[in-house]
C-alpha positions in Angstrom: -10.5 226.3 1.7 -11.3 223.2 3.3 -8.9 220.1 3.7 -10.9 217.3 2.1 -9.8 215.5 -0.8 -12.1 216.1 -3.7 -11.7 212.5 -4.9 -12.0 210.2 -2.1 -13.7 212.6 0.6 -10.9 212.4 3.1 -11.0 215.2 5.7 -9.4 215.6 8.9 -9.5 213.9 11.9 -10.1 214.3 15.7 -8.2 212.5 17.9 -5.1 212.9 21.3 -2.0 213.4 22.0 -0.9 211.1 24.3 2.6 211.8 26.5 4.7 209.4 28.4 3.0 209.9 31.1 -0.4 209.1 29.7 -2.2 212.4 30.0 -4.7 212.8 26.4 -5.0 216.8 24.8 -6.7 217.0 21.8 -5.0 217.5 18.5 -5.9 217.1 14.6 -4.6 214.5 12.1 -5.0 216.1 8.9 -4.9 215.0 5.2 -2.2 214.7 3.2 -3.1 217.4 0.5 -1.9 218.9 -2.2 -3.3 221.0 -5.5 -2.9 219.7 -8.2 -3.5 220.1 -11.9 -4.5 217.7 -14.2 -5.1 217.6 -17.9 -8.9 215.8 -18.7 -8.3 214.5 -22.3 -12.5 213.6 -22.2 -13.2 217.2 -22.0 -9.8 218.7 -23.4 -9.0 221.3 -20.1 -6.8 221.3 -17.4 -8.7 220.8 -14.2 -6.9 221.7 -10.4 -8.3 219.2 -7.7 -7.2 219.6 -4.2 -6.5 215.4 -3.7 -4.5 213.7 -1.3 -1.8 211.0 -1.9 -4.8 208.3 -1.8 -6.6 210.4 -4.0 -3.6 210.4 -6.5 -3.3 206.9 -6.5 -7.1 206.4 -7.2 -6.4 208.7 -10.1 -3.8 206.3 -10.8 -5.1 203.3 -11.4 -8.6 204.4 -12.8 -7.7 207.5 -14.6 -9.4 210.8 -14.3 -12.6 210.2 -16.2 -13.2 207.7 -14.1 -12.8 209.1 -11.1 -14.1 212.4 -11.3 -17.6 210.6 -12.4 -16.8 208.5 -8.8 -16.7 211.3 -6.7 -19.5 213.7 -8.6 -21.8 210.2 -7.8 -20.7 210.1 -4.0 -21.1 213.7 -3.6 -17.5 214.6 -3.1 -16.7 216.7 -6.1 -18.5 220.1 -5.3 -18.5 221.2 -8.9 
């Protein structure tokens, strides 16, 4: 399984570590994500989304429906 959020399209980044002494090695910031299930009154089932924290608060404030018909129209919802 991949680590991008299926509501907002986060996925992980590239970027360095960087010591004290300045010297740069690669390393990986990932996303902060979590399964999660949710209940989608519009189409009475519970649906599981692997979202990160922004992803939750997107859910949040525009409620599932909403959302879900967001990222199916940017491409991020692979269902």
């Amino acid at each position: 399984m991949s680590k991008i959020c299926q509501i907002t399209g986060k996925r992980a980044m590239v970027g360095n570590n960087v010591s004290h002494s300045k010297r740069r090695t690669k390393r990986k910031f990932n996303v902060n994500l979590f399964t999660k299930k949710f209940y989608w009154v519009e189409q009475d089932c519970w649906v599981s989304l692997n979202i990160s924290a922004a992803g939750l608060r997107t859910i949040n404030k525009l409620g599932l429906d909403a959302a879900i018909k967001m990222a199916a129209d940017k491409g991020y919802l692979n269902a």
